[in-house]
KEPAPA-724053 format. One record per atom (N, C-alpha, C): atom name; residue in one letter; residue number from 1; x negated, y, z. Coordinates in steps of 0.2 Angstrom, whole numbers, plus 5000, padded with zeros to 4 digits. Each point is the difference from the previous one (the first is absolute). Example, Ala and Ser with C-alpha at 12.3 -4.5 7.8 and 13.67 -1.06 7.14 Angstrom:
residues 2
("N", "A", 1, (4934, 4972, 5039)),
("CA", "A", 1, (5004, 5006, 5000)),
("C", "A", 1, (4996, 5006, 5000)),
("N", "S", 2, (5002, 5005, 4996)),
("CA", "S", 2, (4996, 5006, 5001)),
("C", "S", 2, (5004, 5005, 5003)),
***
This chain:
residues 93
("N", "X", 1, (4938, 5075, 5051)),
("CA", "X", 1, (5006, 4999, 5004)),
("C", "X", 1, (5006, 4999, 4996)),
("N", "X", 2, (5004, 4997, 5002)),
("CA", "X", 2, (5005, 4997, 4996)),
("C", "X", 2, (5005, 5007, 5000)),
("N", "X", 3, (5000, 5004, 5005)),
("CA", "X", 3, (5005, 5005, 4997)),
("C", "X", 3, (4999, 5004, 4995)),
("N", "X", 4, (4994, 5001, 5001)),
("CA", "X", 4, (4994, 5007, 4994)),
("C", "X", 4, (5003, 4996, 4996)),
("N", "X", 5, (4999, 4993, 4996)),
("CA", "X", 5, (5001, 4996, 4995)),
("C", "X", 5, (5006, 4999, 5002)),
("N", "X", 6, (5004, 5001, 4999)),
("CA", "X", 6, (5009, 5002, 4999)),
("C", "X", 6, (5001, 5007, 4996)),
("N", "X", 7, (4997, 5003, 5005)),
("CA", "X", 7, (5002, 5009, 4998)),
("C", "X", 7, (4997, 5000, 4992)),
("N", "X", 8, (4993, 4999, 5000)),
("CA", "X", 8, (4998, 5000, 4994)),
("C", "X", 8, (5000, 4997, 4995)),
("N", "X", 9, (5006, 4996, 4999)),
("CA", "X", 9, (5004, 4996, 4996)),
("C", "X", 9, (4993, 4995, 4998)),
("N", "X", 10, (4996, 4995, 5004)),
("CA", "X", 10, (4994, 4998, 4999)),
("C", "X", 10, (5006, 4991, 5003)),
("N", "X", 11, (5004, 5000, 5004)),
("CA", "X", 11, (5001, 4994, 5001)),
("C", "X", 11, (5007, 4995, 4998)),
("N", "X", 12, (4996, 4994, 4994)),
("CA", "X", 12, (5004, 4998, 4997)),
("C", "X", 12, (4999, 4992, 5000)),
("N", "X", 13, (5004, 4999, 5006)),
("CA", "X", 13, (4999, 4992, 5001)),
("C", "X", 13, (5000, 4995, 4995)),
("N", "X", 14, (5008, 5000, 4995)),
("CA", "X", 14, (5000, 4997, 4997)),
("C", "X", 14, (4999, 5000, 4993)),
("N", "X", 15, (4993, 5005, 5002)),
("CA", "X", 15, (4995, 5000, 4991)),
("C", "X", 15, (4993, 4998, 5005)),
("N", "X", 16, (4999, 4999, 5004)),
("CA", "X", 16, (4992, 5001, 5003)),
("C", "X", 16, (4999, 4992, 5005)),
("N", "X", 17, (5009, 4996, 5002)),
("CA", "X", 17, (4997, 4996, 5003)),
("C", "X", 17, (5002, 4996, 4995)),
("N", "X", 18, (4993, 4994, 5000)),
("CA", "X", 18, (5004, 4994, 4997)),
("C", "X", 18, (4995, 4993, 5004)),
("N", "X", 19, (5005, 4995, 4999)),
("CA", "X", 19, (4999, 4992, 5003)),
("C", "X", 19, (4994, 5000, 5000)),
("N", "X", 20, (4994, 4997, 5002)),
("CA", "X", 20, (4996, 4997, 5001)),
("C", "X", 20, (4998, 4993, 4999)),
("N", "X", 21, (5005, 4997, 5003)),
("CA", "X", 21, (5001, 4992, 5001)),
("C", "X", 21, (4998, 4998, 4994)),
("N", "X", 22, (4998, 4993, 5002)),
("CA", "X", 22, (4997, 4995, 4992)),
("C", "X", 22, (5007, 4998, 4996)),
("N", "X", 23, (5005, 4999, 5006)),
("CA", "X", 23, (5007, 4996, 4996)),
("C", "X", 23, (5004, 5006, 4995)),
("N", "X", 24, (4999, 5008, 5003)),
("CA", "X", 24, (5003, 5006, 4994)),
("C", "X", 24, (4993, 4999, 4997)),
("N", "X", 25, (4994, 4999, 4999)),
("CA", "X", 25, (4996, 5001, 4993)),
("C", "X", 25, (5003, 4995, 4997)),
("N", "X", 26, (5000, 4995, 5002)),
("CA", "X", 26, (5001, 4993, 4997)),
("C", "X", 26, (5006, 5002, 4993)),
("N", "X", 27, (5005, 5002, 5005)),
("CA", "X", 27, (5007, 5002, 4997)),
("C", "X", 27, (5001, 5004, 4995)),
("N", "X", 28, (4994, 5007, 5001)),
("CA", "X", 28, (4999, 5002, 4992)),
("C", "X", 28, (4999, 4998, 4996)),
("N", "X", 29, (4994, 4995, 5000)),
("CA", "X", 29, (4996, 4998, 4995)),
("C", "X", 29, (5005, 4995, 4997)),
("N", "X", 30, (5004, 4995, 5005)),
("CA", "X", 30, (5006, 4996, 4996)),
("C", "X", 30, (5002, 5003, 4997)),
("N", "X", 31, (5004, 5007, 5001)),
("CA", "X", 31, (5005, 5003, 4997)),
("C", "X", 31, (4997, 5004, 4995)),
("N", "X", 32, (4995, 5002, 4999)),
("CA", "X", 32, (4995, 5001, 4993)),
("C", "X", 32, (4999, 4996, 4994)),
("N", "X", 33, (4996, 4993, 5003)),
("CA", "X", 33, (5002, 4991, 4996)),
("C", "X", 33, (5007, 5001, 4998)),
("N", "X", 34, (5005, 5001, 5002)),
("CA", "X", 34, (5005, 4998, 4997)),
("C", "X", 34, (5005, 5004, 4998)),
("N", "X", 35, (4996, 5007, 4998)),
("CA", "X", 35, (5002, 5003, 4997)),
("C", "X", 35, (4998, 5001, 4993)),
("N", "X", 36, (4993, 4998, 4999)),
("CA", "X", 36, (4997, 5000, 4995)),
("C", "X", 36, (5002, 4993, 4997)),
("N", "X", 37, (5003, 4995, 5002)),
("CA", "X", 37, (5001, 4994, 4997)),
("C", "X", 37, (5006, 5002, 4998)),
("N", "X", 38, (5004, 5002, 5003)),
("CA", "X", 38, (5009, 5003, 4999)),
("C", "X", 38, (4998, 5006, 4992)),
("N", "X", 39, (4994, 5003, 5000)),
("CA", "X", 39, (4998, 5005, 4994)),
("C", "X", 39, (5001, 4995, 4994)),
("N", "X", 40, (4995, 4996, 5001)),
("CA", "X", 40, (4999, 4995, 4993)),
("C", "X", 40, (5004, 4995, 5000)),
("N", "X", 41, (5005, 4998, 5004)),
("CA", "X", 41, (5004, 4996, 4999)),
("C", "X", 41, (5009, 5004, 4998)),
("N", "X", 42, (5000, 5005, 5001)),
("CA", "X", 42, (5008, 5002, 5000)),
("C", "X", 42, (5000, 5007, 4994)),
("N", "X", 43, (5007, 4999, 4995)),
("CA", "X", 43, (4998, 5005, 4998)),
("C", "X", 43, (5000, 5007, 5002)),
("N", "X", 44, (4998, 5003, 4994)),
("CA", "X", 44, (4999, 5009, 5003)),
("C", "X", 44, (5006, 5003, 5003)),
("N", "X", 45, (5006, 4997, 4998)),
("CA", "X", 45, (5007, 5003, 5003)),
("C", "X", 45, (4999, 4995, 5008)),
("N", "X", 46, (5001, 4992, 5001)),
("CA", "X", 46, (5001, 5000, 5005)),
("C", "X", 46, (4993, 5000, 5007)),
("N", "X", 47, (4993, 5004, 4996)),
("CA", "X", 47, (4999, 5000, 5005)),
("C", "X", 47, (4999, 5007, 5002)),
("N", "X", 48, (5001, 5005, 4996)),
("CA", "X", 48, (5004, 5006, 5003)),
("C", "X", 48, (5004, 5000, 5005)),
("N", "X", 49, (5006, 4994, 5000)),
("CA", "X", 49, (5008, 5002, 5005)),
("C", "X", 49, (4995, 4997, 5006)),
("N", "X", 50, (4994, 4996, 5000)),
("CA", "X", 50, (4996, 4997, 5006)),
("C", "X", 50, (4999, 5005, 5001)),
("N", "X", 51, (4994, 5004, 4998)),
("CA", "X", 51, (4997, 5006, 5001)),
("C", "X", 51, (5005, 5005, 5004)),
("N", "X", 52, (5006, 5002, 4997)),
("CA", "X", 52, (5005, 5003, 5004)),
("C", "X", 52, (5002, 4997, 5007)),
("N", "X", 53, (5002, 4993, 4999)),
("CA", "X", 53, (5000, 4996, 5007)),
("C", "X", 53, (4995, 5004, 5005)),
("N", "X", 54, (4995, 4998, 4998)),
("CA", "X", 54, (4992, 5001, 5003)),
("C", "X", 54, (5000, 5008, 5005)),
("N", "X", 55, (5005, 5005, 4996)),
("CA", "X", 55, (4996, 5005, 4999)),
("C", "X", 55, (5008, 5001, 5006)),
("N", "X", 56, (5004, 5000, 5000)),
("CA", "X", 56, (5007, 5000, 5005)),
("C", "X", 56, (4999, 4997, 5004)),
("N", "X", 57, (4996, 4993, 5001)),
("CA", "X", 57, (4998, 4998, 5007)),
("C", "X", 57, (4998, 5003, 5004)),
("N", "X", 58, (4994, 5004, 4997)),
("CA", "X", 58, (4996, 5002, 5003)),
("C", "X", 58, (5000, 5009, 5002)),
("N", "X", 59, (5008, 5002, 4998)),
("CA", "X", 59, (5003, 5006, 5003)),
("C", "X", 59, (5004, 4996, 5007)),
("N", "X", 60, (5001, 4995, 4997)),
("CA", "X", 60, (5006, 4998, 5008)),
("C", "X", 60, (4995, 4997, 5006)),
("N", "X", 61, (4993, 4997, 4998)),
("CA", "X", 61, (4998, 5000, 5004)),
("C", "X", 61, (4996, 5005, 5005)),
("N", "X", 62, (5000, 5006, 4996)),
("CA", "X", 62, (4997, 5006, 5001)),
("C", "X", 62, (5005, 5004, 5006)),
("N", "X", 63, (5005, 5000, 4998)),
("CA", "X", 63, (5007, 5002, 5004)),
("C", "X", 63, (4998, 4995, 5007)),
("N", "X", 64, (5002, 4993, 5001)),
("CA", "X", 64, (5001, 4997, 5005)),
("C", "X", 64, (4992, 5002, 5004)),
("N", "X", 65, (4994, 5001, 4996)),
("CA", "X", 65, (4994, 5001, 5006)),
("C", "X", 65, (5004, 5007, 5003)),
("N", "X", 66, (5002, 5005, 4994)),
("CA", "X", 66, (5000, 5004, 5004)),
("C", "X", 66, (5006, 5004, 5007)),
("N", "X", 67, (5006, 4992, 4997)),
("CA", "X", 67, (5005, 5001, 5008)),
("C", "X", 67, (4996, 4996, 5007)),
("N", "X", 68, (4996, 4996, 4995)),
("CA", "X", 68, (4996, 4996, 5008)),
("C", "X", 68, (4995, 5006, 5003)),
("N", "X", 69, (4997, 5005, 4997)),
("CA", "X", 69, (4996, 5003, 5002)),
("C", "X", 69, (5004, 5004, 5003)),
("N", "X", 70, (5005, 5003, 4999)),
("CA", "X", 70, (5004, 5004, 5004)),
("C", "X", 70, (5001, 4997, 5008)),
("N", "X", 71, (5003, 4994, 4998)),
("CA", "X", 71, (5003, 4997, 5004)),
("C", "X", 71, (4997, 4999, 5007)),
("N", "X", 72, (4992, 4998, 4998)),
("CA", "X", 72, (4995, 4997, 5004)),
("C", "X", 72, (4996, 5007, 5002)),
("N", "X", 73, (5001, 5007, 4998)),
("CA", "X", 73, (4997, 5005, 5001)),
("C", "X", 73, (5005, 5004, 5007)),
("N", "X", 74, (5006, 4998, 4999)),
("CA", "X", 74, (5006, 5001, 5003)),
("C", "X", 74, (5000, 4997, 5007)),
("N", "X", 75, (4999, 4994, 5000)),
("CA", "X", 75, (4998, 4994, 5004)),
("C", "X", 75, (4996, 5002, 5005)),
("N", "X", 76, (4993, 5001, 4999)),
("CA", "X", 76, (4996, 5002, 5000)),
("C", "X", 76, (4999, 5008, 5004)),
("N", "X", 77, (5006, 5003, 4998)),
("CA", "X", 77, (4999, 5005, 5005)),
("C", "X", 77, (5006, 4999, 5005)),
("N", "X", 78, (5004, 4997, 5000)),
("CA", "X", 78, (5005, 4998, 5003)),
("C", "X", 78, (4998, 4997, 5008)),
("N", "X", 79, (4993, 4995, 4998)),
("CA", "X", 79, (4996, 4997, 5006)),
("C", "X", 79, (4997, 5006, 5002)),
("N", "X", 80, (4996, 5004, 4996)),
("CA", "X", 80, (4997, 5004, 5005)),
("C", "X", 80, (5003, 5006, 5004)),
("N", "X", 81, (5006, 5001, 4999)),
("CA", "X", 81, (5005, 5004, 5002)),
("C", "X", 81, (5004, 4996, 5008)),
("N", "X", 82, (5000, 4994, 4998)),
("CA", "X", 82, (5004, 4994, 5007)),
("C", "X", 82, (4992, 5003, 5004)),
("N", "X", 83, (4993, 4999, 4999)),
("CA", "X", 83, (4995, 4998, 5005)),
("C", "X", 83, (5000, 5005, 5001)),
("N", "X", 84, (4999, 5006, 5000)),
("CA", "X", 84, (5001, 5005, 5001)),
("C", "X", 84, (5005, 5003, 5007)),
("N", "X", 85, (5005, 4998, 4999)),
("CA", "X", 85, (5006, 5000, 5002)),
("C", "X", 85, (4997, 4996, 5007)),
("N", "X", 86, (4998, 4992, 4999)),
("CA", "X", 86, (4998, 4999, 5005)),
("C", "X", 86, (4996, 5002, 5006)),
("N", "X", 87, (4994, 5003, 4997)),
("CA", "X", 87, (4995, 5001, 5002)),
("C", "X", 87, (5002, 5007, 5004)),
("N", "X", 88, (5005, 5006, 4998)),
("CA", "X", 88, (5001, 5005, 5005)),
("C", "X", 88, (5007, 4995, 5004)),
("N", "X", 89, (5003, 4996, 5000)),
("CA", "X", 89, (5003, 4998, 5005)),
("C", "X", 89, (4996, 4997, 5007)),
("N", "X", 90, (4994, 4998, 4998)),
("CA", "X", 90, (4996, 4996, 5003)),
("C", "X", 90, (4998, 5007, 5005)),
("N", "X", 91, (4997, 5005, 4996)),
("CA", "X", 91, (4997, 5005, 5003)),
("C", "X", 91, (5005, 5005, 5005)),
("N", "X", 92, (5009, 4998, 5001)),
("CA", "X", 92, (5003, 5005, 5002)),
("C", "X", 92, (5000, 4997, 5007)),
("N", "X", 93, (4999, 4991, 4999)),
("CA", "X", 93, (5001, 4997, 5008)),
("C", "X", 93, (4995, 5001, 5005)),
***
């Protein structure tokens, strides 16, 4: 049950889910290729400030899942709060 796994500090979406699709495998493994091409072609300084690139991307795009997830968790009860609503209006008539 998803609340057990809350309480028990067991649920953590975004360490436990990831993409599936063939076009995000794909997308690693390009971004893997061409990182290791970026290693033997750049030097040790500038492929550090990449590596740093790399490594900041991937805090801002960790922030943006995480305001979507909010967002769409928010959303999300916000419907089931409206149907709700409905449903005992149905029942008052």
């Amino acid at each position: 049950m998803i609340l057990e796994a809350m309480y028990n500090g067991e649920f953590y979406p975004c360490e436990t889910v990831v993409p599936t699709s063939p076009e995000y495998r794909r997308a690693v493994q390009t971004c893997a290729e061409l990182m290791e091409q970026l290693s033997q072609r750049l030097s040790k300084e500038d492929y550090a400030l990449v590596e740093e690139l790399r490594a900041q991307n991937a805090i801002a795009q960790c922030e943006e899942s995480e305001s979507h997830f909010k967002y769409g968790f928010s959303a999300g009860l916000i419907v089931q709060q409206e149907a709700h609503a409905q449903v005992q209006q149905k029942e008052r008539k």
